[in-house]
N, C-alpha and C positions, 0 to 999 in steps of 0.2 A: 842780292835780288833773286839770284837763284835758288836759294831755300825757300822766297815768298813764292814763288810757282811752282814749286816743287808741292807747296803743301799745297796750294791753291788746288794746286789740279787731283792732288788728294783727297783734298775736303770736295770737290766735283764729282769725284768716285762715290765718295761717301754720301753722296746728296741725291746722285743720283739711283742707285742702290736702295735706299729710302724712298724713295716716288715712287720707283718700280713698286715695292712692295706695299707701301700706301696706295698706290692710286692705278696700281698699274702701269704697262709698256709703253701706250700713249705721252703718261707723263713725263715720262724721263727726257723726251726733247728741250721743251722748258726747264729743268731740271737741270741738264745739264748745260744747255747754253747759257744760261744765267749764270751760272756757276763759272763757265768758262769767264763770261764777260766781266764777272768780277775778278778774278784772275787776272786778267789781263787790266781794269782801269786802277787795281790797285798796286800792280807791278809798276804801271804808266807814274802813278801819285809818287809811288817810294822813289823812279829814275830823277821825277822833276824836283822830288825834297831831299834829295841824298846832297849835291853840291854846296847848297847853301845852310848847313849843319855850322860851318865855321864863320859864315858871313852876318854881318849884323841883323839885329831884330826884326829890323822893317822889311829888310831883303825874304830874310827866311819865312814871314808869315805872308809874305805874297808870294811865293812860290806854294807854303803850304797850304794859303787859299784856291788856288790854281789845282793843286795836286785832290780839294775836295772838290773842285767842282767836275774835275774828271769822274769824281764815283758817283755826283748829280744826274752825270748824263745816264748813267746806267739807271738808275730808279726813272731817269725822262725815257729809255729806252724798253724798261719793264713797262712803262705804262702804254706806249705805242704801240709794241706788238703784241701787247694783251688786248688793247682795244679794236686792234686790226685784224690780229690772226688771234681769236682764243679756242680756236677747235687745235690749231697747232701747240701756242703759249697758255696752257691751262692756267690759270692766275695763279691759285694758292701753289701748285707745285713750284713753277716759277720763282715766286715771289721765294718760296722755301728755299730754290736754289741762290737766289741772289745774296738773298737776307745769310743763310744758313755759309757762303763762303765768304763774303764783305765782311762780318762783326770777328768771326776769328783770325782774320788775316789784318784787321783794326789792331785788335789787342796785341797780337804779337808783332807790330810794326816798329815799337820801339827798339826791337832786337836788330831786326834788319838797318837799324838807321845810326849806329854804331859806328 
């Protein structure tokens, strides 16, 4: 799980880096929070789906259901502090931060769950 944060917070660097120069200084709060927050609910997904790897079908996809609705709250949390603070959480950089560390820390999840 520590390679999944490792890169998470990479891919955070890298996101936020990107805003900056897209969108300017501003945007990198968004940017990078989101970033971080994915990080963190997808570290949260792999700790609840790592144990039940060897435990029966039924067990493992309720944990795995459990482990997605962790990275639900963070699109429910994008949309909160976009609609409450958007002079803070500019949307599209945001959104670029969440979206841009969530799908590649998706795809390489099967590594970590080994």
């Amino acid at each position: 799980m520590t390679r999944a944060v490792g890169l998470g917070v990479g891919l955070t660097v890298l996101v936020g880096v990107v805003a900056a120069v897209a969108w300017g200084g501003r945007a990198v709060v968004g940017a990078v929070g989101f970033g971080l927050l994915a990080t963190a609910v997808q570290a949260a997904g792999i700790a609840f789906v790592r144990p039940a790897l060897g435990a029966p079908l039924a067990m493992f996809m309720k944990r795995w259901g459990v482990g997605m609705a962790f990275r639900l709250t963070g699109v429910i949390a994008f949309a909160v502090a976009v609609a409450l603070r958007p002079d803070v959480f500019q949307p599209l950089p945001s959104a670029v931060g969440y979206v841009g560390v969530i799908v590649p820390l998706l795809f390489v999840e099967t590594r970590y769950l080994r």
